[in-house]
Backbone bond lengths (Angstrom), bond angles and torsions (degrees), N, CA, C in turn:
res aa  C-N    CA-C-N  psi(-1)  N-CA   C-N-CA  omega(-1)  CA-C   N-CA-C  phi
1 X - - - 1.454 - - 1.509 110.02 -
2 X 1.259 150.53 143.48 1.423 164.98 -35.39 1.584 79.03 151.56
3 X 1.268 133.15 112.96 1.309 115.38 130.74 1.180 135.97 -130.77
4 X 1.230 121.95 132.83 1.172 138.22 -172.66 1.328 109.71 -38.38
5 X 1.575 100.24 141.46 2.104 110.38 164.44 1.316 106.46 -82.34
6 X 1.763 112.85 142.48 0.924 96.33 -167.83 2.239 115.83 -99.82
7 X 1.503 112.26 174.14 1.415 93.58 168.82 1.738 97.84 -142.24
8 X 1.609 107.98 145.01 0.994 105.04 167.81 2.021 137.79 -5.70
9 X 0.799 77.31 106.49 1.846 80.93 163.93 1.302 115.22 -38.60
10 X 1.422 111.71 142.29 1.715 122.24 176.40 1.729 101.45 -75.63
11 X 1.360 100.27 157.15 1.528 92.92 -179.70 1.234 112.64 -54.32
12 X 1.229 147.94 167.47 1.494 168.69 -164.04 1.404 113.50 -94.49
13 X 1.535 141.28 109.44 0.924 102.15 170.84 1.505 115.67 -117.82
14 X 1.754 93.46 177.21 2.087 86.71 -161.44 0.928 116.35 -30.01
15 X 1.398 109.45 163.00 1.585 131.70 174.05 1.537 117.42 -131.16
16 X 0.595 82.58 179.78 2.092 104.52 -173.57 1.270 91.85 -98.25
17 X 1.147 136.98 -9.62 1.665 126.85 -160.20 1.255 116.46 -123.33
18 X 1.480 123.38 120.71 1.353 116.03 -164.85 1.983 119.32 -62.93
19 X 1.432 118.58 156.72 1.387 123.29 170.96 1.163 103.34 -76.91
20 X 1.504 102.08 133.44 1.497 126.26 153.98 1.549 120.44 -103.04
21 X 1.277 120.17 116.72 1.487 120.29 -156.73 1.287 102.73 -105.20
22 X 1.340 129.11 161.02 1.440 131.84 157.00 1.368 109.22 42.98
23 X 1.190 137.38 63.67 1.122 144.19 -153.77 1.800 103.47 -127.10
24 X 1.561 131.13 89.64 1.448 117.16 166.84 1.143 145.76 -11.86
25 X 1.490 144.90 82.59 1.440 116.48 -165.08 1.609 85.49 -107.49
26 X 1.343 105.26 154.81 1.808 113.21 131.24 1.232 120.89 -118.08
27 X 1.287 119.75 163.28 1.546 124.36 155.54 1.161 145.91 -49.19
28 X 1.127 103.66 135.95 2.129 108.87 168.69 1.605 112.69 -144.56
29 X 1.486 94.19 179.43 1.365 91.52 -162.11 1.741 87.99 -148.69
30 X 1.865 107.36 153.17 1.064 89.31 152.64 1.584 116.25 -99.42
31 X 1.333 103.39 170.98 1.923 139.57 -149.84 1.325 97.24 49.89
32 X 1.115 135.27 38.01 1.767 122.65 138.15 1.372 106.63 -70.18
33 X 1.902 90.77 139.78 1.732 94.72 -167.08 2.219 80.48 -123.95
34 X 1.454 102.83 94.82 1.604 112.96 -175.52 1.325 109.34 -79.57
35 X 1.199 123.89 -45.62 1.644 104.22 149.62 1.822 97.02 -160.78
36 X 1.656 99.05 133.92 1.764 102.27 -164.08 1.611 107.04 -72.81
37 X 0.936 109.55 -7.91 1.643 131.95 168.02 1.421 121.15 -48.72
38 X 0.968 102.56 -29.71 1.529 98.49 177.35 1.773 108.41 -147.02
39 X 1.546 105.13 146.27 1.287 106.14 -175.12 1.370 131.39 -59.27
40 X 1.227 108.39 -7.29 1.554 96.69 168.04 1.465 99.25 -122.74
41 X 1.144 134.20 39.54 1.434 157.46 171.95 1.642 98.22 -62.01
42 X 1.740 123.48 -52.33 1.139 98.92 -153.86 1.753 101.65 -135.47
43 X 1.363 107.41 157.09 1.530 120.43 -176.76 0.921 120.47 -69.07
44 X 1.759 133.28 -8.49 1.179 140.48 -133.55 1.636 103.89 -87.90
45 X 1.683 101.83 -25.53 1.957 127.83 170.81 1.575 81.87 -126.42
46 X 1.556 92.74 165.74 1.477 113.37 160.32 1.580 92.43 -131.08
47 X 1.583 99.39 -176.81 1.426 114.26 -167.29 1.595 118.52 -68.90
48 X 1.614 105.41 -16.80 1.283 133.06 -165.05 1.748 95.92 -94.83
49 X 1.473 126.23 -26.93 1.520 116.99 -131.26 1.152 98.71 -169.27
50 X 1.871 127.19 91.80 1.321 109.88 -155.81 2.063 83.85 -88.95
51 X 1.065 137.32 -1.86 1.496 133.96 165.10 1.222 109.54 -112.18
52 X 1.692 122.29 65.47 0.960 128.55 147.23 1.476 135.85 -34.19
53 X 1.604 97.46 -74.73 1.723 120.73 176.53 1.536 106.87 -31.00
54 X 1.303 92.09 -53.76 1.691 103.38 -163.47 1.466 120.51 -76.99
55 X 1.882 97.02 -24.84 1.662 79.47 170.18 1.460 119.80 -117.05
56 X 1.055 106.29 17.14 1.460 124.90 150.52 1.997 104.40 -48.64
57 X 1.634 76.15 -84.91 1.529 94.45 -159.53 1.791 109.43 -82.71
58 X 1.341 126.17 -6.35 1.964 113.70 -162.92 0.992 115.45 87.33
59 X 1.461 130.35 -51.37 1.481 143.86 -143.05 1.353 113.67 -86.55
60 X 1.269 143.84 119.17 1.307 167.44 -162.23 1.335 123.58 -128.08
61 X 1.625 112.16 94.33 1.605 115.27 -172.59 1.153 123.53 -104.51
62 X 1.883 100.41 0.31 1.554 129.43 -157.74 1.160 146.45 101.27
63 X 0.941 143.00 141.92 2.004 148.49 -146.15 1.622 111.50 -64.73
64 X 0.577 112.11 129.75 1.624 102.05 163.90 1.743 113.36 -67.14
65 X 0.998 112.68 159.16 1.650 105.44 -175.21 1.531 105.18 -80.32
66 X 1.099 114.68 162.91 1.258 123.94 -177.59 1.878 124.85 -77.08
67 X 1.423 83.86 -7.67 1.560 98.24 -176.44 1.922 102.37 -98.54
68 X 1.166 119.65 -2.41 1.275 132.87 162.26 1.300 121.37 -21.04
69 X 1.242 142.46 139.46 1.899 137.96 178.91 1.952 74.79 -91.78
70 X 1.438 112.70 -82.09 1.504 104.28 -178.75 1.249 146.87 -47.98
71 X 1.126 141.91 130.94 1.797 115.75 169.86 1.518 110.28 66.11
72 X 1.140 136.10 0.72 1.538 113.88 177.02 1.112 123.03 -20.05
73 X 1.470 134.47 129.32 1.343 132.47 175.14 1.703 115.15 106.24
74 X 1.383 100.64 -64.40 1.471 117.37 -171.62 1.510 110.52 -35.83
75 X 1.320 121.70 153.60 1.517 147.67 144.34 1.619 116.17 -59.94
76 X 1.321 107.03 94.38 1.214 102.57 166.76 1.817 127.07 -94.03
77 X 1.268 106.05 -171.00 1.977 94.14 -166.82 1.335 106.39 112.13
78 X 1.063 128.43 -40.70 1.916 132.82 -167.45 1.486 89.60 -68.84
79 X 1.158 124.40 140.44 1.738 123.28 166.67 1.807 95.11 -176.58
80 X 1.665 63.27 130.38 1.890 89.64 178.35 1.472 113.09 -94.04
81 X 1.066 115.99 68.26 1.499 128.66 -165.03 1.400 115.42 165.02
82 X 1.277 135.21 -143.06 1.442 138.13 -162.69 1.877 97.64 -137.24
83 X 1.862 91.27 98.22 1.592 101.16 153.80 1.565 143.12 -103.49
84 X 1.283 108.94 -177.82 1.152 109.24 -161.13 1.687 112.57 -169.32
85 X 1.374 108.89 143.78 1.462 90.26 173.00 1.882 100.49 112.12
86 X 1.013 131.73 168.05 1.436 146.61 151.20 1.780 120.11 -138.71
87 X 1.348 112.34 160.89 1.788 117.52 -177.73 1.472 113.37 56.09
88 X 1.305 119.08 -128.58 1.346 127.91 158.72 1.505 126.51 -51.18
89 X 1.535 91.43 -32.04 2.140 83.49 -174.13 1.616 110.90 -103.41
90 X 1.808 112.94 42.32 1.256 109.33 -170.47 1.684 90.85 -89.07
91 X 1.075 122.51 148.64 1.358 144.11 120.08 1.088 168.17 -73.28
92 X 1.092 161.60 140.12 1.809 158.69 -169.84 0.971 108.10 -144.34
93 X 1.769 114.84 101.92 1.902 103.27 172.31 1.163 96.55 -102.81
94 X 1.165 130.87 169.49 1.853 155.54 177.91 1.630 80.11 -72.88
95 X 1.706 109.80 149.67 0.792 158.49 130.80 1.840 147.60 -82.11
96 X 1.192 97.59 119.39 1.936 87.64 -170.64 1.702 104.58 -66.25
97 X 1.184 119.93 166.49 1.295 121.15 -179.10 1.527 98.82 -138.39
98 X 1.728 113.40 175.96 1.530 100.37 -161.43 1.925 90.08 -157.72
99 X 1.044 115.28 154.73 1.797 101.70 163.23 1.565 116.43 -44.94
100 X 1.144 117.81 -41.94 1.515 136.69 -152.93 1.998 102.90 -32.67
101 X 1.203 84.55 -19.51 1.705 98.80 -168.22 1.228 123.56 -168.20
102 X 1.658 100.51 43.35 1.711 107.81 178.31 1.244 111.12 57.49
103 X 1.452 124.72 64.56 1.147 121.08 -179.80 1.908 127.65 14.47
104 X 1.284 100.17 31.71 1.598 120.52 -172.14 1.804 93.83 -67.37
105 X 1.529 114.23 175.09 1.177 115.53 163.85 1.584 111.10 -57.22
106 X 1.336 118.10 167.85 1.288 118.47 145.87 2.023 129.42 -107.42
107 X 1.565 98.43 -10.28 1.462 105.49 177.32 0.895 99.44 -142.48
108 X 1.368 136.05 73.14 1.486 141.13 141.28 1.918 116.49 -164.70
109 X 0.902 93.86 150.97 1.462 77.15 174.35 1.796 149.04 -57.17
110 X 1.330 109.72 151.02 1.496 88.45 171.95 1.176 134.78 -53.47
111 X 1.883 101.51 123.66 1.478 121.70 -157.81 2.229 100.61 -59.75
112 X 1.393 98.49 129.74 1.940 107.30 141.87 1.273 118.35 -11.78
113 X 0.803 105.74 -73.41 1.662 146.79 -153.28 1.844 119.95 -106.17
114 X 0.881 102.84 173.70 1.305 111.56 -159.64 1.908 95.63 -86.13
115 X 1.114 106.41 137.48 1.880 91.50 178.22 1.934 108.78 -109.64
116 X 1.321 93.21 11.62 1.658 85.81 173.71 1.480 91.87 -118.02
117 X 1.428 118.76 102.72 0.577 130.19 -167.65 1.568 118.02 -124.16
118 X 1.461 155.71 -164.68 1.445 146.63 165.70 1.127 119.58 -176.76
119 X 1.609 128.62 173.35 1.030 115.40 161.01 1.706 104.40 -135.08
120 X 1.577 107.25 173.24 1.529 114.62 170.09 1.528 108.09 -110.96
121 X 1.598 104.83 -166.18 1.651 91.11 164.33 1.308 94.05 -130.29
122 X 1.312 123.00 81.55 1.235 149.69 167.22 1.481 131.15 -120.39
123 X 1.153 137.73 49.62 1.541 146.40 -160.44 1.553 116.31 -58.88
124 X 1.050 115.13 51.62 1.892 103.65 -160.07 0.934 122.38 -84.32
125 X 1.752 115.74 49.05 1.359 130.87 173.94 2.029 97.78 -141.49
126 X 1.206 103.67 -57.51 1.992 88.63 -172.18 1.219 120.35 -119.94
127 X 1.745 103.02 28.68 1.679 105.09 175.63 1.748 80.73 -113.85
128 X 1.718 107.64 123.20 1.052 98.32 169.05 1.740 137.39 -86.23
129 X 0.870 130.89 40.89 1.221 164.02 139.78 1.562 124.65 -73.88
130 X 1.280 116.68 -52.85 1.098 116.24 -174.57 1.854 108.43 -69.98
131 X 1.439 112.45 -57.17 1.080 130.83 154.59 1.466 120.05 -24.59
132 X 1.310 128.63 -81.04 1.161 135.88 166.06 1.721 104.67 -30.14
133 X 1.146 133.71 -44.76 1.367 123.27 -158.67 1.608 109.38 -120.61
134 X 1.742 121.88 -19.10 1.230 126.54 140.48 1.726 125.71 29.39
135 X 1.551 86.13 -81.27 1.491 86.47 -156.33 2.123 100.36 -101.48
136 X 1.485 114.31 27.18 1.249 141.80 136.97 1.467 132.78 -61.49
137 X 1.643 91.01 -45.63 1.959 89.13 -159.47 1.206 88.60 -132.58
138 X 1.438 154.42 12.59 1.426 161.99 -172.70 1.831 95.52 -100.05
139 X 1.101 115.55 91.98 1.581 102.46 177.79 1.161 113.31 -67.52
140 X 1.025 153.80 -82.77 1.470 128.31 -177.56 1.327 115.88 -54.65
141 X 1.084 156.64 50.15 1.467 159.53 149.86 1.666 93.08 -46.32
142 X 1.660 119.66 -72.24 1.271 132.85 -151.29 1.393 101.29 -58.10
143 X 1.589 115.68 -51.53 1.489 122.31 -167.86 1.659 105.31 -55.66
144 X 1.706 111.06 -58.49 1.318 118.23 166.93 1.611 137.21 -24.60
145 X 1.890 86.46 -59.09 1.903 90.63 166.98 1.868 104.51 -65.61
146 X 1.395 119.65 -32.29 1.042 109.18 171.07 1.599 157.54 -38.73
147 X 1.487 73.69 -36.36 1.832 114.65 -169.79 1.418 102.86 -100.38
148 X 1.598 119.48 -9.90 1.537 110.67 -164.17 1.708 93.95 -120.04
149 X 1.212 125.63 -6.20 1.375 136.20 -158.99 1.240 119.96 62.80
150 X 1.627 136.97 0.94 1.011 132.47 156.29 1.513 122.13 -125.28
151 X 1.475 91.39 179.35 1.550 109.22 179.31 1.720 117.91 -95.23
152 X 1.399 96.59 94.07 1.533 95.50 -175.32 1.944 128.73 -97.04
153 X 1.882 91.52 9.48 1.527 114.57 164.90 2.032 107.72 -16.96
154 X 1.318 109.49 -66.12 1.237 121.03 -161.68 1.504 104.74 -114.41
155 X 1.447 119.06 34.28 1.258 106.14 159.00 1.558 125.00 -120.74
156 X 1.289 92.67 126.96 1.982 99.80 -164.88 1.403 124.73 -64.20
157 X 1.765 113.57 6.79 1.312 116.13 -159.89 1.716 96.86 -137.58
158 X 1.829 134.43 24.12 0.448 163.72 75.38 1.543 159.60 -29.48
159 X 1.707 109.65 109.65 1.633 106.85 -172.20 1.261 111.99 -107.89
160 X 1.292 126.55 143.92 1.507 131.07 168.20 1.832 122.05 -93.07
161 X 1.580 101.48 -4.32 1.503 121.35 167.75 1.600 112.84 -91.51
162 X 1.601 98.21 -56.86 1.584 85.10 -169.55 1.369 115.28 -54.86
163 X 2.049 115.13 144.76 0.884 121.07 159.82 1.493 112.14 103.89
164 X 1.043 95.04 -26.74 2.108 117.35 166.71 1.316 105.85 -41.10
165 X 1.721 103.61 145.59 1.181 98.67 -163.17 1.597 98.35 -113.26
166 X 1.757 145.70 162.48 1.028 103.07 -139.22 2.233 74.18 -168.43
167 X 1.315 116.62 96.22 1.141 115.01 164.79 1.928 151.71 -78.69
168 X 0.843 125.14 117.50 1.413 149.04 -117.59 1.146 104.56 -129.51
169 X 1.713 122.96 113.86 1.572 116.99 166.39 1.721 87.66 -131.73
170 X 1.837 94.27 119.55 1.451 88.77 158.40 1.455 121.41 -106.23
171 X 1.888 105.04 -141.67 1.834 113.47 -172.84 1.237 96.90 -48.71
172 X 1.664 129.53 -50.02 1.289 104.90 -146.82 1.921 100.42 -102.84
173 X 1.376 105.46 50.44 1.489 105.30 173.87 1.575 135.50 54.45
174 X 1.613 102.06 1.53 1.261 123.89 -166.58 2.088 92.17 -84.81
175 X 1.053 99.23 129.59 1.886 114.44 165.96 1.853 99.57 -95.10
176 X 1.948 71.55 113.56 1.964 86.20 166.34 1.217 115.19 -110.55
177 X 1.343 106.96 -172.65 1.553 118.81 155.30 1.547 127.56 -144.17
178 X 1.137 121.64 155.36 1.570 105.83 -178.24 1.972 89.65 -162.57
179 X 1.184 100.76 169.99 1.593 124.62 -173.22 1.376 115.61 -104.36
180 X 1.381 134.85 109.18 1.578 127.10 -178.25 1.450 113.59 -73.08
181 X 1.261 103.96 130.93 1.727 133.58 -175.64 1.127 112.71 -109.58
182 X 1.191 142.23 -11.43 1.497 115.97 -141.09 1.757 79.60 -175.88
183 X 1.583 103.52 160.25 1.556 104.64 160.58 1.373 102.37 -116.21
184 X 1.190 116.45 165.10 1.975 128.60 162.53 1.550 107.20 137.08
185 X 1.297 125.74 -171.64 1.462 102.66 9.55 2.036 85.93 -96.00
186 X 1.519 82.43 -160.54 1.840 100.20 -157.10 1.434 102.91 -136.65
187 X 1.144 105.66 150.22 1.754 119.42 140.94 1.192 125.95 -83.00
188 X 1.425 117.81 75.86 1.591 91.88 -172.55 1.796 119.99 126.00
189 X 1.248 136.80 -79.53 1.110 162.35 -158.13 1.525 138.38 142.36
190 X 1.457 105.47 -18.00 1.461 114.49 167.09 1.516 115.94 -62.15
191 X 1.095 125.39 119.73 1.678 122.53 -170.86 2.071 90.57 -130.70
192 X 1.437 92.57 61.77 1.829 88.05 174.92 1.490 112.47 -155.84
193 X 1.365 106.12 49.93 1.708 121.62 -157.98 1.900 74.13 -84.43
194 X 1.319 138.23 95.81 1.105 134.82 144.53 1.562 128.65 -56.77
195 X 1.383 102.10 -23.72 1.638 123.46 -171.50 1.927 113.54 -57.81
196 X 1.719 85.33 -69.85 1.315 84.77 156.52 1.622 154.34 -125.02
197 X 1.972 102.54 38.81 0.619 121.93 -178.15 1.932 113.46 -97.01
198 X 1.316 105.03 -23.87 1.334 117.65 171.55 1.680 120.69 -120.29
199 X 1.045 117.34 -31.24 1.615 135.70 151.83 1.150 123.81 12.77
200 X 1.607 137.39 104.19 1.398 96.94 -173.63 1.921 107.04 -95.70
201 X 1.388 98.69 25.31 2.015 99.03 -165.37 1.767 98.08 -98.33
202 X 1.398 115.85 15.19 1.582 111.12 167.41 1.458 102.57 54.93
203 X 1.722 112.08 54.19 1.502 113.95 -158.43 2.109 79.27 -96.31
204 X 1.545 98.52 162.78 1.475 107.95 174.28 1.560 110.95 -63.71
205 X 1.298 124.52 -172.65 1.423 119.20 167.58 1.766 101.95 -99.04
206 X 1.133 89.49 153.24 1.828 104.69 172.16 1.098 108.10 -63.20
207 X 1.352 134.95 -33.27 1.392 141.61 -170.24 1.395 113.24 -73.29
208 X 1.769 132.80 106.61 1.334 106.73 179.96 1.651 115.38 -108.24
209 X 1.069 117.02 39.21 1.313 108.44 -171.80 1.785 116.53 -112.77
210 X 0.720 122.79 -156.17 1.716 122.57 168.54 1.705 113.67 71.87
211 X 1.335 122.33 -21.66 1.442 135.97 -154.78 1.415 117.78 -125.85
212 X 1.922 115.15 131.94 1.082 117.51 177.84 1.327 108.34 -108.04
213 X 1.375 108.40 55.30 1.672 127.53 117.30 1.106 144.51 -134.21
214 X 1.490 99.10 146.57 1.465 115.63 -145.17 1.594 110.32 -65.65
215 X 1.203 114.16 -10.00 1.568 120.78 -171.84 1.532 112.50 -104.77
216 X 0.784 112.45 -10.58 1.856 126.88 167.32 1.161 118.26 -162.12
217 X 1.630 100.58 156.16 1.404 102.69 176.71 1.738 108.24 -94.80
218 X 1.429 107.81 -149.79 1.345 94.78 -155.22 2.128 87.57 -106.75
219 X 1.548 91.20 148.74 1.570 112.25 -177.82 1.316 124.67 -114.66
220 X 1.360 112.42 23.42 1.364 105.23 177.25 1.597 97.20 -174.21
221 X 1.246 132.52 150.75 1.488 123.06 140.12 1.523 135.83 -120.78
222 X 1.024 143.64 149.09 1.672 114.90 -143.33 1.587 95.74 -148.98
223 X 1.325 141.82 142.87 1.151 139.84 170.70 1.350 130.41 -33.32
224 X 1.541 111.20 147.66 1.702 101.76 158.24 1.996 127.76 -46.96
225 X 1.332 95.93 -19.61 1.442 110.67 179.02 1.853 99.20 -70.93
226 X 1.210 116.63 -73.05 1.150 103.27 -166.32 1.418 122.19 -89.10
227 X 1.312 120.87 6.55 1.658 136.81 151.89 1.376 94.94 -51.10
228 X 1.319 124.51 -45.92 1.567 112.49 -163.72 1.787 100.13 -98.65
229 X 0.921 118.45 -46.52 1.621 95.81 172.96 1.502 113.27 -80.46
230 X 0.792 131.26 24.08 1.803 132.30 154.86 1.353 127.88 -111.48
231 X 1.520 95.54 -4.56 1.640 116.03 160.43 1.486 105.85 77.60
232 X 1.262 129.11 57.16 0.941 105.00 -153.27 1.951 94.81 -111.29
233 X 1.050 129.68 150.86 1.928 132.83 -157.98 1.307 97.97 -82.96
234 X 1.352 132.64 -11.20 1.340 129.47 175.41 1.218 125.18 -119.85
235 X 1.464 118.76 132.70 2.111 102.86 -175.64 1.617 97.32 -98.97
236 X 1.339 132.78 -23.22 1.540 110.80 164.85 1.746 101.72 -146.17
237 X 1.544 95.55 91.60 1.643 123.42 -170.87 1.296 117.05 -117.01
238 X 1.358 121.31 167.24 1.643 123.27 159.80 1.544 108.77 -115.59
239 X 1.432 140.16 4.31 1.292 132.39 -148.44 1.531 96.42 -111.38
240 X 1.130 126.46 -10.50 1.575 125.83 -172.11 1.835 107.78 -61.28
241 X 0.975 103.61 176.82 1.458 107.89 -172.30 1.843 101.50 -161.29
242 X 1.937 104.51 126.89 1.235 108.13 177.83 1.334 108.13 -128.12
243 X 1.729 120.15 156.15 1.430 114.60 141.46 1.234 116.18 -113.39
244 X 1.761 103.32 152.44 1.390 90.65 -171.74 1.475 106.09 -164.52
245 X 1.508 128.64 177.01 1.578 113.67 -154.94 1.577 96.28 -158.98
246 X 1.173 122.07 153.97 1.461 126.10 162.19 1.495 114.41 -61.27
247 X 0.888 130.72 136.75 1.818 115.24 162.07 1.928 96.89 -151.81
248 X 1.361 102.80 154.71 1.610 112.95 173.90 1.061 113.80 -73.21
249 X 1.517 90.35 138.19 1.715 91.67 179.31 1.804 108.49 -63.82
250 X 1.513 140.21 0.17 1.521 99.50 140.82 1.139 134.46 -64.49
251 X 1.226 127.83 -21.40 1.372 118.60 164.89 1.237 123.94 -70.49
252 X 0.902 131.59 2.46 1.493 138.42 -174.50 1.531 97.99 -72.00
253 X 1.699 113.63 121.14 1.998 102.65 161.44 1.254 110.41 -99.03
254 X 1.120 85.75 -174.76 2.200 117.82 178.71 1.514 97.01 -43.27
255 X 1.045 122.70 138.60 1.484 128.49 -177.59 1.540 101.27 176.81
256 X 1.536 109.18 -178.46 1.294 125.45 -175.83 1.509 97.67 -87.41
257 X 0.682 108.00 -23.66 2.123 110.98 -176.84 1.227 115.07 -80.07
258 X 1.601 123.32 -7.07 1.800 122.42 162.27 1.486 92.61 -93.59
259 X 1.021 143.20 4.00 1.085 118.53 179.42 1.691 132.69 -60.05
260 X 1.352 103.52 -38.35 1.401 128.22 161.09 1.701 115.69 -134.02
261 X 1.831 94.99 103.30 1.926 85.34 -168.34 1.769 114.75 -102.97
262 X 1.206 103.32 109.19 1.756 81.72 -169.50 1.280 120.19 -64.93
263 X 1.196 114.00 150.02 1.928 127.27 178.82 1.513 102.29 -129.83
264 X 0.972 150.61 -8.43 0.920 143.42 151.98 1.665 138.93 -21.84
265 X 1.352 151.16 131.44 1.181 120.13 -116.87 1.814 73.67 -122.51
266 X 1.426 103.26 -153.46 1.741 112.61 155.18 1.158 113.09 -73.09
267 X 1.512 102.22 160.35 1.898 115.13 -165.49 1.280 91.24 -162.70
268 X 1.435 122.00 126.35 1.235 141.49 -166.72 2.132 89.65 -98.08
C-alpha cells in the first residue's frame, strides 16, 4: 500500500469537545513488553484487544504462556517499531518516525491497523467504575447507541472509547490525529479518571506518575506515529507536552492517519 507523506493539518474547526491543555504524554507502542511483571506491563494485548500485536501487525512468533502476569494467551512478534529476539528474549523498541512516509513504520510492515494510535485513562469496559458510570459521562454514548440501534450501556463486551478519534496539537504546533486503543497510563490500576478525561475545567490527570514534571503526571500516551508528527524532542520520554480534544471522526481531514483506520471492534 502507497502511503502518503504527510502535511500539516488544516486548522481545526470548533468542537463540541472541551480543550485539554498542556497535558504530559509519553510513548508506547504496540508489542512493547514495559515490564512482563505486571499485567498491564505489556502491549502485546491492550485492554480493548487481548491480540493486539497480531492484529495490528499479521506477524506471529508465538503465544505467550498462559501462566503469564502480561498478555496471557496472546501472539506475540507484531511490533510497531524495531524487533528482535525470539520466546522469552523477544523485544520491541520504539522507533523515530519522520514525514518521509507518513509517519508509517520504517522496519516492519504496513501496519493492519491504524499506527497513530493512543491511549486515555479511561477503561470503559474492565475498570469497574468506569463502566458502571460510562454511559453518564461518555458524551456521545447516547448518539452511539443511536447510530448502532442499540443500547450498549450494560454490555460488557462492548466499548464506547475504542477506536475514538482524538485531536492533537503538539511542541512543534503541528495538528494530529490518532484513534484510542488502549487505556492508561495510571497510578496504580484505577483506569476511570472521569475528571479529567471528560471535564470541561482542563482539570490535571489523577495519575501522577510517568512524567518529568513536577506538577503532573503524565495524561495521555500516543504512538511512535504521532510522537513524530507532533514533534515531539523525545522518542521514549516523559517531558513532552500536548493539547488535545475529542472530535468525530467527521471532522477528521486528509492526513497520514486515514491512511489505515481501524474499525475493528473488541477481541477478547
Amino acid at each position: 500500500m502507497a502511503v502518503a507523506a504527510a502535511a500539516p493539518a488544516a486548522a481545526p474547526a470548533a468542537s463540541k469537545y472541551p480543550l485539554h491543555t498542556n497535558v504530559v504524554s509519553t510513548t508506547f507502542w504496540v508489542g512493547e513488553i514495559f515490564n512482563a511483571n505486571l499485567a498491564d506491563g505489556s502491549q502485546v494485548c491492550s485492554t480493548y484487544n487481548g491480540q493486539w500485536a497480531f492484529q495490528h501487525t499479521g506477524l506471529n512468533a508465538g503465544t505467550t504462556p498462559d501462566s503469564a502476569s502480561g498478555c496471557p494467551g496472546s501472539i506475540y512478534g507484531g511490533c510497531d517499531g524495531v524487533s528482535s529476539g525470539t520466546g522469552s528474549s523477544f523485544t520491541c523498541a520504539t522507533e523515530a518516525r519522520d514525514a518521509s512516509n507518513g509517519y508509517f513504520p520504517k522496519n516492519q510492515p504496513t501496519p493492519l491497523e491504524n499506527p497513530f494510535y493512543l491511549d486515555l485513562p479511561y477503561d470503559d469496559m474492565n475498570d469497574g467504575v468506569a463502566f458502571q458510570q460510562r454511559c453518564q459521562v461518555i458524551p456521545w454514548a447516547a448518539a452511539d447507541n443511536a447510530a448502532t440501534g442499540a443500547d450498549h450501556c450494560a454490555d460488557g463486551n462492548y466499548s464506547y472509547m475504542k477506536n475514538r478519534w482524538v485531536q492533537m496539537t503538539g511542541p512543534n504546533g503541528n495538528v494530529c490525529y490518532g484513534q484510542i486503543e488502549d487505556a492508561g497510563p495510571s497510578s496504580g490500576s484505577e483506569y476511570h479518571d472521569a475528571n479529567y478525561v471528560f471535564g470541561a475545567a482542563d482539570a490535571r490527570p489523577a495519575n501522577t506518575d510517568f512524567s518529568a514534571d513536577g506538577a503532573q503526571g503524565a495524561g495521555m500516551d500516543v504512538s511512535p506515529a504521532l510522537n513524530g508528527c507532533l514533534g515531539f524532542a523525545e522518542l521514549d520520554g516523559s517531558g513532552d507536552h500536548v493539547s488535545w480534544r475529542f472530535v468525530d471522526r467527521a471532522a477528521v481531514p486528509a492526513g497520514p492517519w486515514l491512511n489505515v483506520e481501524t474499525t475493528s471492534g473488541v477481541s477478547s
